[in-house]
CHARMM-style PDB file with segment names, atoms N, HN, CA, C and O in Angstrom:
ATOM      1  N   UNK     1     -14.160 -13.415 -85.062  1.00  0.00      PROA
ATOM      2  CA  UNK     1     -13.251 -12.338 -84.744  1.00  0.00      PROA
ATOM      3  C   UNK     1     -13.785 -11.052 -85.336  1.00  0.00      PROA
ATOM      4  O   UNK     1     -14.359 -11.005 -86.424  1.00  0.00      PROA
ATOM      5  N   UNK     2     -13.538  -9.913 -84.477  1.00  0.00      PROA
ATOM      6  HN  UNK     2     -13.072  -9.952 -83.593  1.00  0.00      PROA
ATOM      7  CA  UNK     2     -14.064  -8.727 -84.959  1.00  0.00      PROA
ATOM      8  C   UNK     2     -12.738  -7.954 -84.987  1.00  0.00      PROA
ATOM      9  O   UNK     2     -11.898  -8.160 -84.111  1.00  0.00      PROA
ATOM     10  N   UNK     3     -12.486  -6.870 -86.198  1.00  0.00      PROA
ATOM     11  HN  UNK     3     -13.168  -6.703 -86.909  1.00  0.00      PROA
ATOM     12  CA  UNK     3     -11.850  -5.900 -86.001  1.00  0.00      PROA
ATOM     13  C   UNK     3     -11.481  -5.302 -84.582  1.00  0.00      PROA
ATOM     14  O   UNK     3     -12.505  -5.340 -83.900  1.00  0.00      PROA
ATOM     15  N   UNK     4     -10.285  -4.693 -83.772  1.00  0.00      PROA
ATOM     16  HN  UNK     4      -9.454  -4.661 -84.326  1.00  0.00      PROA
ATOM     17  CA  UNK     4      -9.803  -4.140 -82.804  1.00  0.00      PROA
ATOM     18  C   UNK     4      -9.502  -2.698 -82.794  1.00  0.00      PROA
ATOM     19  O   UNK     4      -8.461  -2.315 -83.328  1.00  0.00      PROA
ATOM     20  N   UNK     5     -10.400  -1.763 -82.177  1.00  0.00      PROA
ATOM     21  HN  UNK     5     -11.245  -2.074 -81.743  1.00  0.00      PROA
ATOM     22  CA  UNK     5      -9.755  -0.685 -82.116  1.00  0.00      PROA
ATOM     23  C   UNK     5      -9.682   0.097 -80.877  1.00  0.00      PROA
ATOM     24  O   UNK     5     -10.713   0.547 -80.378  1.00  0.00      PROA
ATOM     25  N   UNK     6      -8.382   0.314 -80.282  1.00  0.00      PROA
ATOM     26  HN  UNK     6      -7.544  -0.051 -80.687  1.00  0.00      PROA
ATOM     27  CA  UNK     6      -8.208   0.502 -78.703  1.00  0.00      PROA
ATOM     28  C   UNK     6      -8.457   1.858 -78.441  1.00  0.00      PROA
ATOM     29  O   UNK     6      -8.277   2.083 -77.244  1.00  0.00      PROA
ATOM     30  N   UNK     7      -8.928   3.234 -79.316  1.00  0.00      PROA
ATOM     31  HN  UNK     7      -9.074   3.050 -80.288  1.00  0.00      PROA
ATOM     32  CA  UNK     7      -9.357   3.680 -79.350  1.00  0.00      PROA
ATOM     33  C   UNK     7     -11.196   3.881 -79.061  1.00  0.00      PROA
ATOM     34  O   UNK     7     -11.890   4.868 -79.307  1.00  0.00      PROA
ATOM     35  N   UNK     8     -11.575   2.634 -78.501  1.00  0.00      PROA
ATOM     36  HN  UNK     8     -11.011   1.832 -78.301  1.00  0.00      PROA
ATOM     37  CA  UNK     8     -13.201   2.436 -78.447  1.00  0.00      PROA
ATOM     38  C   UNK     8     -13.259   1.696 -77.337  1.00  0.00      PROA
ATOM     39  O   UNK     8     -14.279   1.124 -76.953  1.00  0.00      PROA
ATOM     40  N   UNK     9     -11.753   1.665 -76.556  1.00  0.00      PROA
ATOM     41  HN  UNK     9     -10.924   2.130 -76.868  1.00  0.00      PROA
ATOM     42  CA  UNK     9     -11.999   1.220 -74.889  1.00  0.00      PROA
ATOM     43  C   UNK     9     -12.326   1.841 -73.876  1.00  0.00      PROA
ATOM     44  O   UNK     9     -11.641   2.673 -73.282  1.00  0.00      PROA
ATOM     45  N   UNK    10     -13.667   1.385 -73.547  1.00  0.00      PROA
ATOM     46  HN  UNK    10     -14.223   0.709 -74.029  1.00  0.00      PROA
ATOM     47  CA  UNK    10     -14.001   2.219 -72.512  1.00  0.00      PROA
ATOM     48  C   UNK    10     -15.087   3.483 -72.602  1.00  0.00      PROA
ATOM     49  O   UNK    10     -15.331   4.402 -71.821  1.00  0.00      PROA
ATOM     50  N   UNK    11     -15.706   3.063 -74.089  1.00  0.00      PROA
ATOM     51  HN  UNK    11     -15.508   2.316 -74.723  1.00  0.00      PROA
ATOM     52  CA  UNK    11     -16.764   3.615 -75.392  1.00  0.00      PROA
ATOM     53  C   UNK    11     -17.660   2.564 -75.313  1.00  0.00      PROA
ATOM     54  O   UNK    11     -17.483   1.360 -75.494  1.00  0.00      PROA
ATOM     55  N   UNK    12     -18.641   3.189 -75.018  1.00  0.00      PROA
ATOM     56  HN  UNK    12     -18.785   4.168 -74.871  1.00  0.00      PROA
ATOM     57  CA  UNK    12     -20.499   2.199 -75.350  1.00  0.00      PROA
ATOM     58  C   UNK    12     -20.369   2.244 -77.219  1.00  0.00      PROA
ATOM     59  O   UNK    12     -19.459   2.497 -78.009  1.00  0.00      PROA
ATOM     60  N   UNK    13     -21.719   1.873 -77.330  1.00  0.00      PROA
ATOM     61  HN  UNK    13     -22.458   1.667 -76.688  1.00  0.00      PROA
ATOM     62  CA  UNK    13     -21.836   1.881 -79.053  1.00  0.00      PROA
ATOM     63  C   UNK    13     -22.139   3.194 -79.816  1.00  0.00      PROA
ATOM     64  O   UNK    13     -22.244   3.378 -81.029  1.00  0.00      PROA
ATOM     65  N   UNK    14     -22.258   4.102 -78.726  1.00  0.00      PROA
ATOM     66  HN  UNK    14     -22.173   3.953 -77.741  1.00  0.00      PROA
ATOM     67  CA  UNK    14     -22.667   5.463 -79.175  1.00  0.00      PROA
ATOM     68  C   UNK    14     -21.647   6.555 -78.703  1.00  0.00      PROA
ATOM     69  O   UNK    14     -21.792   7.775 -78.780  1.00  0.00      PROA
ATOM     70  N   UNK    15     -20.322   5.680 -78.070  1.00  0.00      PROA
ATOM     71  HN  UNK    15     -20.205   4.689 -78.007  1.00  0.00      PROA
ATOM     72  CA  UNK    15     -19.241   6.941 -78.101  1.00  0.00      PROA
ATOM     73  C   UNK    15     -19.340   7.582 -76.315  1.00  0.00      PROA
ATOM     74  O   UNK    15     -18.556   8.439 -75.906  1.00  0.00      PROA
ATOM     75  N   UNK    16     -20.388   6.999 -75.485  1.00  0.00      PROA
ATOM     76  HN  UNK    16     -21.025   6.303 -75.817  1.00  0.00      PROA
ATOM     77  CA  UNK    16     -20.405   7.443 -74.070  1.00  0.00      PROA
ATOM     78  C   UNK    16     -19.539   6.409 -73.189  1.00  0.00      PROA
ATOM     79  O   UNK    16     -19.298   5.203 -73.146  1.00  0.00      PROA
ATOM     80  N   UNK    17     -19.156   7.829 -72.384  1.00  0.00      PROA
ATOM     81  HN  UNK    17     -19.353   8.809 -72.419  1.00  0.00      PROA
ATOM     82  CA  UNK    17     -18.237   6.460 -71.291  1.00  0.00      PROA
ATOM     83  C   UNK    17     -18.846   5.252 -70.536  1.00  0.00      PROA
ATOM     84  O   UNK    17     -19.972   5.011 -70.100  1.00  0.00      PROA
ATOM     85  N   UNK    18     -17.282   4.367 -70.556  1.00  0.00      PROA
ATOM     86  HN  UNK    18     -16.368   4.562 -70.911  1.00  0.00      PROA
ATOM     87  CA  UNK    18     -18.530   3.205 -70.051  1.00  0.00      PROA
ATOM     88  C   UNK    18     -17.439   2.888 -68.939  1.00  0.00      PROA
ATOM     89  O   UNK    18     -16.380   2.607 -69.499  1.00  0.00      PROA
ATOM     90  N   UNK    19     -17.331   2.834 -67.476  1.00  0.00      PROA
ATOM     91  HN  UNK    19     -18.191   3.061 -67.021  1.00  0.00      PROA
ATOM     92  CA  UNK    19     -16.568   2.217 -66.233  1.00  0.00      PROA
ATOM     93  C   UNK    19     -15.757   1.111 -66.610  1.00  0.00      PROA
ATOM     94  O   UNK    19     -16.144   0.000 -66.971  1.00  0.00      PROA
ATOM     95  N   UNK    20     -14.540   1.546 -66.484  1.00  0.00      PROA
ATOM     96  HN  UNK    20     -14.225   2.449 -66.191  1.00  0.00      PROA
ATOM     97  CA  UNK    20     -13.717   0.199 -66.820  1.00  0.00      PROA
ATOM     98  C   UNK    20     -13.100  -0.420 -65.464  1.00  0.00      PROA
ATOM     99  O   UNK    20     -12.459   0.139 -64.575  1.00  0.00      PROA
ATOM    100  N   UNK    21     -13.504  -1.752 -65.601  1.00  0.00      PROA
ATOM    101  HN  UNK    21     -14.026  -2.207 -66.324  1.00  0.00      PROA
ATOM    102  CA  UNK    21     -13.587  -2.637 -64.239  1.00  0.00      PROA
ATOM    103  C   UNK    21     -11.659  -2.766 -63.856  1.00  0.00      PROA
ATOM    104  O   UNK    21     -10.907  -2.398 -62.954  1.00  0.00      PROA
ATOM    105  N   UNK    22     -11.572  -3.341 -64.866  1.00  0.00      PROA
ATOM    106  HN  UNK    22     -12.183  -3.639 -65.599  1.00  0.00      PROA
ATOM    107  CA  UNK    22      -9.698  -3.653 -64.617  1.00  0.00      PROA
ATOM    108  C   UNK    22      -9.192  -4.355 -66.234  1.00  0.00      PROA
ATOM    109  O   UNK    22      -9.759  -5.115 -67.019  1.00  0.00      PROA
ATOM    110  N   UNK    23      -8.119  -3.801 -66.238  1.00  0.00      PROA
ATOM    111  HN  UNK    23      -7.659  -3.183 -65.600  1.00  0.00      PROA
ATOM    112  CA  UNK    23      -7.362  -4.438 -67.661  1.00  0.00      PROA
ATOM    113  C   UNK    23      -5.669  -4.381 -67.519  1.00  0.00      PROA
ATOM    114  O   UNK    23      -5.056  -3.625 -66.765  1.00  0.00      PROA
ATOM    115  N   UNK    24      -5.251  -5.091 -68.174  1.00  0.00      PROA
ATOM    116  HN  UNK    24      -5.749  -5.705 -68.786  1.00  0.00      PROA
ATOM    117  CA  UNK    24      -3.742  -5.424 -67.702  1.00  0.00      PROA
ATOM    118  C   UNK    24      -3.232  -5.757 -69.894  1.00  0.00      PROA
ATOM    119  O   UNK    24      -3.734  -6.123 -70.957  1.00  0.00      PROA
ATOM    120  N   UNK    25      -1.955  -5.277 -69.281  1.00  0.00      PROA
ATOM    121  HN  UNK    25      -1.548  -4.980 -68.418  1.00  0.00      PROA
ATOM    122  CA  UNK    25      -0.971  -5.374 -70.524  1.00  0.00      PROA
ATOM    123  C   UNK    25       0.092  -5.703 -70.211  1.00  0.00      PROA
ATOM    124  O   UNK    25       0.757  -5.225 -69.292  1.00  0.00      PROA
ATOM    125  N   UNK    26       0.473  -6.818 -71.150  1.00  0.00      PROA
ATOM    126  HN  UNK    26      -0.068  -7.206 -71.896  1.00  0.00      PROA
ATOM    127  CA  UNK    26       1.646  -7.646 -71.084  1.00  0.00      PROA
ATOM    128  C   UNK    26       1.905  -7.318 -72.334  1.00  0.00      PROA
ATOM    129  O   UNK    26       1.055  -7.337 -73.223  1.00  0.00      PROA
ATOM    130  N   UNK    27       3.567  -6.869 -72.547  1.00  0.00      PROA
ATOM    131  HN  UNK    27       4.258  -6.854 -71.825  1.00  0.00      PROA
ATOM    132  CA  UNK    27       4.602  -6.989 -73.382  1.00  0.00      PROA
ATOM    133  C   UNK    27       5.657  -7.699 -73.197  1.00  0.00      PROA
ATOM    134  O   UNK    27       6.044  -7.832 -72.035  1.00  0.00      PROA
ATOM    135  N   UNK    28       6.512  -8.437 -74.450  1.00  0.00      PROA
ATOM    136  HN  UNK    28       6.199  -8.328 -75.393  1.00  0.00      PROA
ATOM    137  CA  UNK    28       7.849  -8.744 -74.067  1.00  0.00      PROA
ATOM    138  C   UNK    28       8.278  -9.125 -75.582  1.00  0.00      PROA
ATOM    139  O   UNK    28       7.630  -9.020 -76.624  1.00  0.00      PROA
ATOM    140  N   UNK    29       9.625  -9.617 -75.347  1.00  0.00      PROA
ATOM    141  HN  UNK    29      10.151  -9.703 -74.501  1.00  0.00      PROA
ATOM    142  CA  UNK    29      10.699 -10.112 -76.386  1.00  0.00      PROA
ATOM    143  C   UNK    29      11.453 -11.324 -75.761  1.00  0.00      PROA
ATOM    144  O   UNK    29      12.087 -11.521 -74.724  1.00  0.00      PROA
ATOM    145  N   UNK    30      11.068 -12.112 -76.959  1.00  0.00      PROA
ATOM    146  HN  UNK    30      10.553 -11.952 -77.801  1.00  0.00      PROA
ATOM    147  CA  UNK    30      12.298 -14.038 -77.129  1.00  0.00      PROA
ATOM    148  C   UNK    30      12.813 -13.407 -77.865  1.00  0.00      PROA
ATOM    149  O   UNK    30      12.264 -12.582 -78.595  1.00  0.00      PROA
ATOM    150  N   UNK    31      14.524 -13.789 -77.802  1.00  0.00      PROA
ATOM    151  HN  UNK    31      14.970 -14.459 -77.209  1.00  0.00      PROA
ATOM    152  CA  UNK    31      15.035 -13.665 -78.944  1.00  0.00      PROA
ATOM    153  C   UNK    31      14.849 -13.274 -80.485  1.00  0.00      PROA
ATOM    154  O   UNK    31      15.980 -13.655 -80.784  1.00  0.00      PROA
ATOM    155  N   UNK    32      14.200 -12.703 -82.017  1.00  0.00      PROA
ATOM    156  HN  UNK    32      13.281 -12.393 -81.773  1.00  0.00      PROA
ATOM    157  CA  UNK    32      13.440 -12.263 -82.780  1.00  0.00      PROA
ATOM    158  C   UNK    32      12.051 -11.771 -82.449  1.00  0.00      PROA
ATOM    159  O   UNK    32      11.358 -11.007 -83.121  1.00  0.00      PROA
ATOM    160  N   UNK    33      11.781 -12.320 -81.341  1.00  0.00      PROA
ATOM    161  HN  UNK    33      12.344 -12.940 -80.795  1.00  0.00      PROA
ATOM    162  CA  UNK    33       9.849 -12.246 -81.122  1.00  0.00      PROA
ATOM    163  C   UNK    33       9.977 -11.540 -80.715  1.00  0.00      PROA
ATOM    164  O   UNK    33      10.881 -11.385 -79.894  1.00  0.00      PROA
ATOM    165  N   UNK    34       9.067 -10.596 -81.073  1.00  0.00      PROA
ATOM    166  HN  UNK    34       8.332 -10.722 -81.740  1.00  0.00      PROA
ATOM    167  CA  UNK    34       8.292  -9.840 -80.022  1.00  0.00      PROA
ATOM    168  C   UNK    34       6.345 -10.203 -79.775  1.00  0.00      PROA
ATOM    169  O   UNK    34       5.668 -10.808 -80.606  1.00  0.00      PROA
ATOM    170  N   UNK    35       5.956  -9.790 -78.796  1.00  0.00      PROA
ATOM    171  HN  UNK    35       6.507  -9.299 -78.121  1.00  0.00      PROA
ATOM    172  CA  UNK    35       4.489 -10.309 -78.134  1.00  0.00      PROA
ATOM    173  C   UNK    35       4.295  -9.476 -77.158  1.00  0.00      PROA
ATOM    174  O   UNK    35       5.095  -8.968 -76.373  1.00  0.00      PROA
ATOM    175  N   UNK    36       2.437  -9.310 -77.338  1.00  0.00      PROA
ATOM    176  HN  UNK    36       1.787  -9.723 -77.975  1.00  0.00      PROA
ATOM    177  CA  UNK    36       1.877  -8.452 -76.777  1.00  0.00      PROA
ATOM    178  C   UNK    36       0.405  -8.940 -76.676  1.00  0.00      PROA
ATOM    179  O   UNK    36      -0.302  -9.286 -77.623  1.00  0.00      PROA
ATOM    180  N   UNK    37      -0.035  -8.896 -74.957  1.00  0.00      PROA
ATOM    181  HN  UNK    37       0.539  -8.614 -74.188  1.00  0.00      PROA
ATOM    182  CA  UNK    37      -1.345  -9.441 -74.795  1.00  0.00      PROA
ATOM    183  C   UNK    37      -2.045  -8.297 -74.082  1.00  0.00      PROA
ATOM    184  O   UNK    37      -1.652  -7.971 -72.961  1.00  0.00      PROA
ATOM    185  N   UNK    38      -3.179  -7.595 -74.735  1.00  0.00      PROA
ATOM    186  HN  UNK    38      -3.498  -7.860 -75.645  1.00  0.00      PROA
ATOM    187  CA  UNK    38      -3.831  -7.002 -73.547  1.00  0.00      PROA
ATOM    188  C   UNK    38      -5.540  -7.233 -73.346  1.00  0.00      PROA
ATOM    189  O   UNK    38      -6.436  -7.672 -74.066  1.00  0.00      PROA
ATOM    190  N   UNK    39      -5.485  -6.876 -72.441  1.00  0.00      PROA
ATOM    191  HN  UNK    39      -4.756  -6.519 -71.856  1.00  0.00      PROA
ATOM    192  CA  UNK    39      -7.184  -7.651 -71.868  1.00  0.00      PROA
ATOM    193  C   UNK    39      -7.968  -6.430 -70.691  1.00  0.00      PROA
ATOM    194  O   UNK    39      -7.706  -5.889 -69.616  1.00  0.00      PROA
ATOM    195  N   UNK    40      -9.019  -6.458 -71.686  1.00  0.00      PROA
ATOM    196  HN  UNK    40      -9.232  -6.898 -72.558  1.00  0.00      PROA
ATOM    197  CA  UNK    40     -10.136  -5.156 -70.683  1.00  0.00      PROA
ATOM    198  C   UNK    40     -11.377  -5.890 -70.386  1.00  0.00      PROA
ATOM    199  O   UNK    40     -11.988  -6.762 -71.004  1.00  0.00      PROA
ATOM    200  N   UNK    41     -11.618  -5.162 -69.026  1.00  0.00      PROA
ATOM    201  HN  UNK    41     -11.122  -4.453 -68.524  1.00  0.00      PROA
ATOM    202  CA  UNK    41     -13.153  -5.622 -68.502  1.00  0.00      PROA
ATOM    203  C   UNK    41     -14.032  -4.399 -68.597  1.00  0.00      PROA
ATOM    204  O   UNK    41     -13.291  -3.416 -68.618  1.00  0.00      PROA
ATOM    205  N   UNK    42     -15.224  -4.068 -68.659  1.00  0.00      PROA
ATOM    206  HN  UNK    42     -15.825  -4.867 -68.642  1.00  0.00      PROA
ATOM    207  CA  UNK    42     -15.446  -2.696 -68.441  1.00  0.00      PROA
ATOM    208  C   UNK    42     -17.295  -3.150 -68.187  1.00  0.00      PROA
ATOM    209  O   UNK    42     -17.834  -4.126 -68.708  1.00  0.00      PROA
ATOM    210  N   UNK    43     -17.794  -2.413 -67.515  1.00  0.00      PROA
ATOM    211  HN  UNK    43     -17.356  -1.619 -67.092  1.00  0.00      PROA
ATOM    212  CA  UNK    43     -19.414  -2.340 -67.201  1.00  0.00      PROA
ATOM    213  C   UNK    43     -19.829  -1.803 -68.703  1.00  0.00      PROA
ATOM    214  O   UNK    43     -19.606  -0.710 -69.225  1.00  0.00      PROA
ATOM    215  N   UNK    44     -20.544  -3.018 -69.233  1.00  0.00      PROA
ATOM    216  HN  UNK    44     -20.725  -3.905 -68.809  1.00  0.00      PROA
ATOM    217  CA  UNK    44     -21.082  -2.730 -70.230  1.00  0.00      PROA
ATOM    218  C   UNK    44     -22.880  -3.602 -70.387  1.00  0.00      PROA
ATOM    219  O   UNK    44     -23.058  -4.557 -69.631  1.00  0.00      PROA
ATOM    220  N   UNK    45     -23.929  -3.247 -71.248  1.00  0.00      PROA
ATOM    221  HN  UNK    45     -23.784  -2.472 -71.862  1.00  0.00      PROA
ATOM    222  CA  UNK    45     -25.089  -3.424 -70.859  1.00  0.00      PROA
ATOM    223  C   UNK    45     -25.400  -4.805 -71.341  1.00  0.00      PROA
ATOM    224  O   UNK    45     -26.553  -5.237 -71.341  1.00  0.00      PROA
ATOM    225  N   UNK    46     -24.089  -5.684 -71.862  1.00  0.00      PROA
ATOM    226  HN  UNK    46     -23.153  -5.333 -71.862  1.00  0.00      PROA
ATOM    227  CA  UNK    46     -24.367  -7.287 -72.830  1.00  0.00      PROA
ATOM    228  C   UNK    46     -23.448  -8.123 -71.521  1.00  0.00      PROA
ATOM    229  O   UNK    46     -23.207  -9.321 -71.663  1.00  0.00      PROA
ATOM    230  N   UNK    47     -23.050  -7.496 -70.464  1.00  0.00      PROA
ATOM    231  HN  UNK    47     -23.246  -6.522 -70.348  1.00  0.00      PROA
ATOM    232  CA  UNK    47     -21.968  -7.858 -69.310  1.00  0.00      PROA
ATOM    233  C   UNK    47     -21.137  -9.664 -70.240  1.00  0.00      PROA
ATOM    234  O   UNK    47     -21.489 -10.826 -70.042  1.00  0.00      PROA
ATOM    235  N   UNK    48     -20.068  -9.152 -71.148  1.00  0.00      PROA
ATOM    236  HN  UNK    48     -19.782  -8.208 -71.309  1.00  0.00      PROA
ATOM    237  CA  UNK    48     -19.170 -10.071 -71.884  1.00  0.00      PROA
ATOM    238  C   UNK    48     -18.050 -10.233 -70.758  1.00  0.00      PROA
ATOM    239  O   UNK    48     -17.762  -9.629 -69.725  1.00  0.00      PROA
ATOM    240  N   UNK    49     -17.560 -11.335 -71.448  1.00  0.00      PROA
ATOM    241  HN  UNK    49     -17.795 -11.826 -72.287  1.00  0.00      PROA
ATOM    242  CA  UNK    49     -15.998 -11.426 -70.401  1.00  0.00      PROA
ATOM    243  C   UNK    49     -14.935 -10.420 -70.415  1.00  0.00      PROA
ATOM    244  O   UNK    49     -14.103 -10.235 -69.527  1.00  0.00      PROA
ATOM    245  N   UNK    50     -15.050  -9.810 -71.489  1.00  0.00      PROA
ATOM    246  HN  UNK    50     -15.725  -9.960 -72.211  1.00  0.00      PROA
ATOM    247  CA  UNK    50     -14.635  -8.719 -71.702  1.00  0.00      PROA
ATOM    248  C   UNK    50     -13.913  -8.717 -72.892  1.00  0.00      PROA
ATOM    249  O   UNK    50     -14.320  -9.556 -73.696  1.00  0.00      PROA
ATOM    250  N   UNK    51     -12.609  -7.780 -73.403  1.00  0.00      PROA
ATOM    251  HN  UNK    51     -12.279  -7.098 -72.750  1.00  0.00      PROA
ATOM    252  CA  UNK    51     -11.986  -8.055 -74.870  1.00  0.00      PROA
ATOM    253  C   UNK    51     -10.388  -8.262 -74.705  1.00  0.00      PROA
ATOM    254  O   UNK    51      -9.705  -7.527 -73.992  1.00  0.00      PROA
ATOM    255  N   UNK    52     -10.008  -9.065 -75.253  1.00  0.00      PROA
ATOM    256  HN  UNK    52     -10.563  -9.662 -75.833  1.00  0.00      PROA
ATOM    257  CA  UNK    52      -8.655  -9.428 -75.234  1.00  0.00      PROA
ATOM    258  C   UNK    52      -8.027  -9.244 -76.800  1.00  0.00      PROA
ATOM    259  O   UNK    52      -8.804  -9.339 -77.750  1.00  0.00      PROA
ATOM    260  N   UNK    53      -7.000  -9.054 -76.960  1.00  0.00      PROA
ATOM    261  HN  UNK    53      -6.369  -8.977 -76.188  1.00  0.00      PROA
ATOM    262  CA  UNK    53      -6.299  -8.767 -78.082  1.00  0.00      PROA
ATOM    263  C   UNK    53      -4.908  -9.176 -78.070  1.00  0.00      PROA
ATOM    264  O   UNK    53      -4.250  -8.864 -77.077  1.00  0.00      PROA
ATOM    265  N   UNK    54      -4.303  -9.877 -79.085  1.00  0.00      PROA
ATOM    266  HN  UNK    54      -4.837 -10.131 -79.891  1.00  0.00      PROA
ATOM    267  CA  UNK    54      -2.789 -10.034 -79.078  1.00  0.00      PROA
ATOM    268  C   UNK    54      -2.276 -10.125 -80.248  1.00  0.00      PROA
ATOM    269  O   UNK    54      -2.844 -10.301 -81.326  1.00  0.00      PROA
ATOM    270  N   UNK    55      -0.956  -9.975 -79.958  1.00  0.00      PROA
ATOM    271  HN  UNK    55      -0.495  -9.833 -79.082  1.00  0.00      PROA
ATOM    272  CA  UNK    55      -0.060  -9.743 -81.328  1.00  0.00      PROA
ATOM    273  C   UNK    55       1.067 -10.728 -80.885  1.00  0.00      PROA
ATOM    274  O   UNK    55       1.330 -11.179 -79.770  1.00  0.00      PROA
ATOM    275  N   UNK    56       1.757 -10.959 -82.323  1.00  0.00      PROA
ATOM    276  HN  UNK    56       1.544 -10.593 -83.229  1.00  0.00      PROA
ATOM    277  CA  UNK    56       3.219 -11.476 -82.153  1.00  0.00      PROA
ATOM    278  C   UNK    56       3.635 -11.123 -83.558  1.00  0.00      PROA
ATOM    279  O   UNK    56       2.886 -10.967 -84.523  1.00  0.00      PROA
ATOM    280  N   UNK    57       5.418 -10.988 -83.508  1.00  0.00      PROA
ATOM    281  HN  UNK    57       6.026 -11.115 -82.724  1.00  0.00      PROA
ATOM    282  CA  UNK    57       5.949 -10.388 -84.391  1.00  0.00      PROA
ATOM    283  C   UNK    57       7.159 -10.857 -84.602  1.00  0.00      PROA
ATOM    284  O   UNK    57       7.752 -11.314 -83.626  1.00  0.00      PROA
ATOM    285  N   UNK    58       7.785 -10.860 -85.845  1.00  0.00      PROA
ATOM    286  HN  UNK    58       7.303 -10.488 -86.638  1.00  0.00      PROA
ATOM    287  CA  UNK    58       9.250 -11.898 -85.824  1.00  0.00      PROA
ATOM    288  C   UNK    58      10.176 -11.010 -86.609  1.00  0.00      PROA
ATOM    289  O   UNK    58       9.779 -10.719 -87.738  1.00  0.00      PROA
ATOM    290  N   UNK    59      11.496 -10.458 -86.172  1.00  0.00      PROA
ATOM    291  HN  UNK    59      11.818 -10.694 -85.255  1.00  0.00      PROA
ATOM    292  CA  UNK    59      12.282  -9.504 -86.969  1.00  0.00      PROA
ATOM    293  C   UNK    59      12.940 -10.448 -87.882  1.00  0.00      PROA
ATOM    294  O   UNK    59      13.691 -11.325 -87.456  1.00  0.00      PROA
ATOM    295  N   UNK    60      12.633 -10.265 -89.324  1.00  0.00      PROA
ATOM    296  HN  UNK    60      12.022  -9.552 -89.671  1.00  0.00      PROA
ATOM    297  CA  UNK    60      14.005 -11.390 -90.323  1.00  0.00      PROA
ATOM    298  C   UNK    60      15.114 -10.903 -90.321  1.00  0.00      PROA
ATOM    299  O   UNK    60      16.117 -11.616 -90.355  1.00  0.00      PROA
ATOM    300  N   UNK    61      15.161  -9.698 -90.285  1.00  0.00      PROA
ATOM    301  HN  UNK    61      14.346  -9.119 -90.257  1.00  0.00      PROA
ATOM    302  CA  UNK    61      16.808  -9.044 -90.740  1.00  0.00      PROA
ATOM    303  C   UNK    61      17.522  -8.918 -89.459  1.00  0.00      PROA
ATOM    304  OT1 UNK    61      18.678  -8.496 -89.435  1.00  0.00      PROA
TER     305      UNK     61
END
């Protein structure tokens, strides 16, 4: 696992734009939960599956 920063989507390694193919974001709430999946493709020069990221979160109070 590497650090996430969604600020560098759609950023080569040197900060130039890079074509983003398609990416989709899913949010929602269960009852306390909350969850969040998002997933990018983009033309890049190592052609990866691309980067996915998610969260989940539980309110106690």
């Amino acid at each position: 696992m590497i650090p996430f920063f969604s600020r560098r989507i759609g950023l080569d390694s040197l900060g130039n734009p890079v074509t983003i193919r398609y990416g989709g974001k899913f949010t929602g709430k269960a009852g306390r939960c909350n969850f969040g999946l998002l997933h990018i493709k983009d033309y890049n020069k190592w052609d990866n599956p691309g980067y996915t990221v998610g969260r989940i979160s539980y309110h106690i109070i």
